[in-house]
Backbone as a ProteinNet text record, in pm:
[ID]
protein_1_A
[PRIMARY]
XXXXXXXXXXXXXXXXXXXXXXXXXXXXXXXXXXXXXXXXXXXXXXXXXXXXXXXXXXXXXXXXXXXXXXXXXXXXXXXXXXXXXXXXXXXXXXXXXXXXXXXXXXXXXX
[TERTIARY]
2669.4	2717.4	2602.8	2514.3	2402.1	2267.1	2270.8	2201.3	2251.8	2387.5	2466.8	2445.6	2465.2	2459.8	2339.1	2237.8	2060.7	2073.3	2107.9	2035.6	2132.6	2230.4	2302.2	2294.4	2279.4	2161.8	2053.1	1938.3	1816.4	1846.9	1946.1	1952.6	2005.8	2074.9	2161.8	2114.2	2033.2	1928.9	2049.4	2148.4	2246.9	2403	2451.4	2545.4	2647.2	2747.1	2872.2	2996.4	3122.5	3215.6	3183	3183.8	3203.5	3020.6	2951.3	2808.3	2863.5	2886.6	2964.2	3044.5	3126.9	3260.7	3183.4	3071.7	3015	2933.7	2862.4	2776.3	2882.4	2964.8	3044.4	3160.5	3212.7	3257.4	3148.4	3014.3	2980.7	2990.7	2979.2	2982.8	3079.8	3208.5	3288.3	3349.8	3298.6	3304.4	3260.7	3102.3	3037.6	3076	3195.6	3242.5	3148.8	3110.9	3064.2	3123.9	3098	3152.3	3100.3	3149.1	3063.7	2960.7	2905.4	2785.4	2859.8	2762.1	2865.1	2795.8	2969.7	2972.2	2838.6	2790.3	2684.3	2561	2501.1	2374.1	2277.6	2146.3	2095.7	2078.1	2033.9	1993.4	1867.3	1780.7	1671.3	1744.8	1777.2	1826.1	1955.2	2039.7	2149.2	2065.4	1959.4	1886.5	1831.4	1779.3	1673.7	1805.8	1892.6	2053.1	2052.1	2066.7	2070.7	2012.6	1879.1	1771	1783.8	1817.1	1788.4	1922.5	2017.9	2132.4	2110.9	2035	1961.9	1917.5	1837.6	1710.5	1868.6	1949.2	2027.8	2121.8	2177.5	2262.9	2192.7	2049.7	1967.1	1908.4	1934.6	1796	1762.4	1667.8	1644.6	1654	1679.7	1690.6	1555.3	1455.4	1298.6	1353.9	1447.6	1458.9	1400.6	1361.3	1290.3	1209.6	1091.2	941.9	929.5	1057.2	1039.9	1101.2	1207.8	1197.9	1110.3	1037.3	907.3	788.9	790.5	677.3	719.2	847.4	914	876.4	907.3	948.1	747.1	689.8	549.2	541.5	647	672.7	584.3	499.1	447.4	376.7	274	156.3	306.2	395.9	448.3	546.2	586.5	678.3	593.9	465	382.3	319.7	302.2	288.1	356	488.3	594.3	649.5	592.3	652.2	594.1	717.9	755.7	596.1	559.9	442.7	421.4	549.7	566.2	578.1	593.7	627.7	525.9	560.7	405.7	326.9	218.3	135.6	95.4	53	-47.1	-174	-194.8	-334.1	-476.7	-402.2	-519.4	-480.6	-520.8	-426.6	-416.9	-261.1	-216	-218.8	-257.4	-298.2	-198.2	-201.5	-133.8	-185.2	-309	-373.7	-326	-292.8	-242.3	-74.9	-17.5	143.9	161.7	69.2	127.8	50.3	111.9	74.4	-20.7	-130	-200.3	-112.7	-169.8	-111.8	-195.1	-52.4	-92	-141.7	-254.2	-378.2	-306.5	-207.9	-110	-133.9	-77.9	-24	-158.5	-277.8	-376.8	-464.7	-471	-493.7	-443.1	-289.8	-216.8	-277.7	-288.8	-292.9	-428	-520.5	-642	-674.3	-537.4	-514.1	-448.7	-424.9	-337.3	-461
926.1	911.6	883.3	792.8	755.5	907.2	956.4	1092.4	1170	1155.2	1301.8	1235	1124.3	1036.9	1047.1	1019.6	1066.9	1188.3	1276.6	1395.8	1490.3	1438.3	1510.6	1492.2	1317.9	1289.1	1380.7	1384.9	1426.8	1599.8	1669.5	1830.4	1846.1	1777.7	1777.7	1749.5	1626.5	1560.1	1415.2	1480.4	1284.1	1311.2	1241.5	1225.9	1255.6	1313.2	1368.4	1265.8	1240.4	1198.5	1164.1	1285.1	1252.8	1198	1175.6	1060.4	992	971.5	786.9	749.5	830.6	780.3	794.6	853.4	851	701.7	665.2	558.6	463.7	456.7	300.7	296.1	382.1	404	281	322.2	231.5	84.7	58.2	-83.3	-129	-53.4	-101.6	-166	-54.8	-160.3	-308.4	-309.7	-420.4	-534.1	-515.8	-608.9	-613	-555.4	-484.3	-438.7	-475.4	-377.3	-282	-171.6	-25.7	18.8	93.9	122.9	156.4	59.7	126.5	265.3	290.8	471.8	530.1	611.9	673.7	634.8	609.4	583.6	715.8	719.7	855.5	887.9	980.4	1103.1	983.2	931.6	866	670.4	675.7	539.7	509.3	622.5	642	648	747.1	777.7	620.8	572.8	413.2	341.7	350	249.2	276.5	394	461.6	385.5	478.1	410.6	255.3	197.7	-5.2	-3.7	73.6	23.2	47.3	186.1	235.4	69.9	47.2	-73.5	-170.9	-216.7	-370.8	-264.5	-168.3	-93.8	-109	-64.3	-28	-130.6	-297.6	-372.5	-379.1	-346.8	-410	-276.4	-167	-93.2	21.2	-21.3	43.3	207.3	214.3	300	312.4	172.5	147.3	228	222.5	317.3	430.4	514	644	644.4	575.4	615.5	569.2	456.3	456.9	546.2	592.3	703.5	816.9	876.1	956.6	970.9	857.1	827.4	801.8	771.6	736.2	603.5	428.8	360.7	246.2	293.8	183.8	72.7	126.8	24.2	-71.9	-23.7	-84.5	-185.4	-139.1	-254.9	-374.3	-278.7	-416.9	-512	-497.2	-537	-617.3	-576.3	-691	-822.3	-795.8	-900	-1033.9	-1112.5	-1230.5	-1284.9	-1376.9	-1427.1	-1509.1	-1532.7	-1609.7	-1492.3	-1390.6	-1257.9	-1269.8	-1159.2	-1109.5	-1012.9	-1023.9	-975.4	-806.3	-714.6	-593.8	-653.8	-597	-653.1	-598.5	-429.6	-455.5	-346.4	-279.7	-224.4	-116.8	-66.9	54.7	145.1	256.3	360.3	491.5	582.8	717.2	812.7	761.4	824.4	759.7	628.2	549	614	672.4	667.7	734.6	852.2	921.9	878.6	909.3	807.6	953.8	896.7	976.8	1087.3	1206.3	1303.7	1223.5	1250.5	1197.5	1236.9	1200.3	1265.3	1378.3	1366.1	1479.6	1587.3	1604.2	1707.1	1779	1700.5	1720.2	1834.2	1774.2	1864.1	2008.4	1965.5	2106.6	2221.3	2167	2236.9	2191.1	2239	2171.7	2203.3	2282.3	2294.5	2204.3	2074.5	1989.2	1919.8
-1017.5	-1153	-1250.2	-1233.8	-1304.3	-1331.3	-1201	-1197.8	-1317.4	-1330.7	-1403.3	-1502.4	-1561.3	-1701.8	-1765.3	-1644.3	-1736	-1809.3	-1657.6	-1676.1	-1789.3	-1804.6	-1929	-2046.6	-2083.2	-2183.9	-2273.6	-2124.5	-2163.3	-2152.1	-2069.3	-2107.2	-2276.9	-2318.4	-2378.3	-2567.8	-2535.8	-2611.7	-2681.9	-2614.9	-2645.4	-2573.4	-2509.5	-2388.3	-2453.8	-2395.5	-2424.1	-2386.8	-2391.4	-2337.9	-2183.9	-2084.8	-1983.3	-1903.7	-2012.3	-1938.5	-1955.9	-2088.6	-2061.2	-1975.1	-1938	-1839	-1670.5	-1702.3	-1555.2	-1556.8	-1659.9	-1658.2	-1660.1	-1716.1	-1761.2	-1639.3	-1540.8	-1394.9	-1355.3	-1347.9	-1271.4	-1334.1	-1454.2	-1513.6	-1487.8	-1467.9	-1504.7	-1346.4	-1260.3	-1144.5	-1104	-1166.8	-1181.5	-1252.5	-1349.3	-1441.9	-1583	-1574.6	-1744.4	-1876.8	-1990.3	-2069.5	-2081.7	-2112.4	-2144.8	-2259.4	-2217.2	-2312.4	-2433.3	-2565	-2689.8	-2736.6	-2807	-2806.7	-2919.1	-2933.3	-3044	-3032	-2897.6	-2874.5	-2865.3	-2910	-2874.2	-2755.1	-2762.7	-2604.8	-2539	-2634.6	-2515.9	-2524.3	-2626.1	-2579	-2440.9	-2456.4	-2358.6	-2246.5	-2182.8	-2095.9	-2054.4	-2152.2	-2093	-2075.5	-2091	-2057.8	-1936.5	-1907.5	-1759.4	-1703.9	-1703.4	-1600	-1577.8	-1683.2	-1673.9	-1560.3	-1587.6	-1512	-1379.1	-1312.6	-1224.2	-1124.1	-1230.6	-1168.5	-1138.7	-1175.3	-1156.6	-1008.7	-1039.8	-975.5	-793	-789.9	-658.8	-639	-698.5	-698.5	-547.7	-510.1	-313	-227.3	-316.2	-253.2	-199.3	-287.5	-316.8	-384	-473.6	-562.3	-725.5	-742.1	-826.1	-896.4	-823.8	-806.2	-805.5	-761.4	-807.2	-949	-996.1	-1154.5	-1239.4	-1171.1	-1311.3	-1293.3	-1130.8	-1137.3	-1215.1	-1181.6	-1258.5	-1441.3	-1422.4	-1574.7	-1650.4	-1576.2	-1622	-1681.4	-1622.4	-1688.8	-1597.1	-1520.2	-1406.6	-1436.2	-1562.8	-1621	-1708.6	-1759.2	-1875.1	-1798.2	-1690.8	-1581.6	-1541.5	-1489.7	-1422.1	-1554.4	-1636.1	-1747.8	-1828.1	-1800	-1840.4	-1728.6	-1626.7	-1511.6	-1535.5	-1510.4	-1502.8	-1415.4	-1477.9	-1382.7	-1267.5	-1268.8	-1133.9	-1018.1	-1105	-963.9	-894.1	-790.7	-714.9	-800.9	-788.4	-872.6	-803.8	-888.4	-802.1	-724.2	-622.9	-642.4	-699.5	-801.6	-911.4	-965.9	-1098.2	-1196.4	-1161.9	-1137.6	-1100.4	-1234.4	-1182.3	-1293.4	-1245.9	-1309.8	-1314.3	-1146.5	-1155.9	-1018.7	-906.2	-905.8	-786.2	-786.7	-842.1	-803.8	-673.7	-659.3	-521.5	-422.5	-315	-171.7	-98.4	-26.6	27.4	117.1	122.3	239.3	388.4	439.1	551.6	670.7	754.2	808.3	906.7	999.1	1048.4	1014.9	854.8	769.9	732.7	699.1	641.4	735.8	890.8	973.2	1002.5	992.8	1012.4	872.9	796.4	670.8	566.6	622.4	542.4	400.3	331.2	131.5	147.2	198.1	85.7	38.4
[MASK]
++++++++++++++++++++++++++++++++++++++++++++++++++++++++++++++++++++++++++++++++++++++++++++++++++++++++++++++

């Protein structure tokens, strides 16, 4: 539901009737009120996604929407300081994870 709610949003450039009823399905399970009506295409979208993050917390789904999204410096950036910390500043080059030596062999273009 949250998938179809982004992504109809951002095809769309602002959510129709049935994003909302897909996004607020899920709130409304959660005991939420629903997103109010006439939000834009990127504010509806960042509703999403935030709901994304509370919806999956623990689930390590996280990280692909801020890699996705290009929001990594701006997350780690906002954390609570008692969190755990990086242990040193993740950049645009750090998001993808090395090919792994296996694959690398089989196929020496990656």
């Amino acid at each position: 539901l949250l998938i179809y709610a982004e992504a109809q949003a951002r095809a769309a450039g602002s959510p129709d009737a049935q994003a909302y009823a897909a996004v607020n399905a899920v709130r409304q399970r959660a005991g939420l009120h629903p997103l109010p009506e006439g939000l834009s295409g990127n504010d509806f979208a960042a509703a999403v996604v935030q709901e994304r993050a509370w919806e999956f917390a623990g689930e390590w789904n996280r990280w692909f929407d801020l890699v996705r999204l290009e929001q990594v410096e701006a997350a780690n950036a906002d954390k609570d300081p008692g969190d755990l910390t990086p242990a040193g500043t993740i950049t645009k080059q750090q998001y993808w994870m090395p090919v792994p030596g296996a694959d690398a062999i089989i196929n020496p273009n990656l």
